[in-house]
C-alpha positions as CSV (number, residue, x, y, z in Angstrom):
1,X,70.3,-16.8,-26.5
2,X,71.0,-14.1,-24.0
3,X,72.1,-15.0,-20.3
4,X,69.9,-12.6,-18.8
5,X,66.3,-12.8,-20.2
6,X,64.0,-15.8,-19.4
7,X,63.2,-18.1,-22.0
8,X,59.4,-17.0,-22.4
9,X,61.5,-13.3,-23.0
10,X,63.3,-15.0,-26.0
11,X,60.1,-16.5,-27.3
12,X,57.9,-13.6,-27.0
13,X,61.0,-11.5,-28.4
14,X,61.3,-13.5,-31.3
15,X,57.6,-13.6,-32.3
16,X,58.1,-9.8,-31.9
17,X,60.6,-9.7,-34.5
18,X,59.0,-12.2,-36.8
19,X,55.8,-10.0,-36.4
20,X,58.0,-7.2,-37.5
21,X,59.6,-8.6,-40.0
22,X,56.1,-9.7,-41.7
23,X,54.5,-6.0,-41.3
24,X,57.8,-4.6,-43.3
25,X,57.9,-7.4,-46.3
26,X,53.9,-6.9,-46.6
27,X,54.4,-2.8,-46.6
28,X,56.8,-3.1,-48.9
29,X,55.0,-5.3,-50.9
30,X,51.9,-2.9,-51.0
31,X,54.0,0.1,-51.6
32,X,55.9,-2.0,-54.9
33,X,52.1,-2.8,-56.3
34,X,51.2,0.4,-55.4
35,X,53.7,1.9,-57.7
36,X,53.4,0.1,-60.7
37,X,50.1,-1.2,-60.9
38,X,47.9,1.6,-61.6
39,X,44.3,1.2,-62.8
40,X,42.8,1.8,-65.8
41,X,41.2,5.1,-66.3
42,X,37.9,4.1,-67.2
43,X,37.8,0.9,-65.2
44,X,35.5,0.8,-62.1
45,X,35.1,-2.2,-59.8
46,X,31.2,-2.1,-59.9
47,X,29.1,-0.8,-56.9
48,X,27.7,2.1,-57.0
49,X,28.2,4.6,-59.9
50,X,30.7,7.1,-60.0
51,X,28.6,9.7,-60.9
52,X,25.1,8.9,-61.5
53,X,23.1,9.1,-64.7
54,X,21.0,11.9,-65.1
55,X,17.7,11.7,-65.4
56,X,15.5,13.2,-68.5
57,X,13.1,16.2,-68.5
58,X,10.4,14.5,-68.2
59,X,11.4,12.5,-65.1
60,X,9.4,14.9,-62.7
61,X,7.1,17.4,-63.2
62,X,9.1,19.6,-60.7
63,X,12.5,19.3,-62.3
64,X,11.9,21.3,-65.2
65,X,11.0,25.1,-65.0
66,X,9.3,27.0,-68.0
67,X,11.2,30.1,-68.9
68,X,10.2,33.9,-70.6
69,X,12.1,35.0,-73.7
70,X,13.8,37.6,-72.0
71,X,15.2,34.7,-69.9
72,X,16.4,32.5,-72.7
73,X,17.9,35.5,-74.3
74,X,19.9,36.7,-70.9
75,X,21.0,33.4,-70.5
76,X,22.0,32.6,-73.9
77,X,24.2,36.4,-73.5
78,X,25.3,34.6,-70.3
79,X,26.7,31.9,-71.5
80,X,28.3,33.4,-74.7
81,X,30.5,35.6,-72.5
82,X,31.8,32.5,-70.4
83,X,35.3,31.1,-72.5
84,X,35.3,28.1,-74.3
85,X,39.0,26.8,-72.6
């Protein structure tokens, strides 16, 4: 192939270039899938949860918290000044 390069050059050039060649067709064939296979929006491959469940009230004595009337009624005021958007 070329006069001045030994053979084990031409060989270890051309598995470069193969190598090469491979890396670009299977970018390009990620990038292709990529961009017109999207997911579904609710679809999820299993595994862990996306977000996880919440648990009730009465889960743990320690998760709930007993409050005054003043406190429900400054926090109902709170939350009626926060917009709806």
């Amino acid at each position: 192939m070329f006069p001045s390069i030994s053979p084990a050059q031409e060989i270890g050039l051309a598995v470069l270039l193969v190598a090469a060649l491979v890396w670009v067709l299977g970018l390009g064939h990620m990038l292709w899938d990529s961009r017109f296979h999207h997911p579904e929006p609710g679809a999820h491959d299993g595994g862990l949860p996306a977000i996880p469940a919440q648990r009730g009230a009465a889960a743990h004595p320690m998760e709930s918290v007993e409050l005054t009337e003043a406190e429900e009624q400054a926090f109902a005021g709170l939350i009626r000044t926060l917009p709806l958007h």
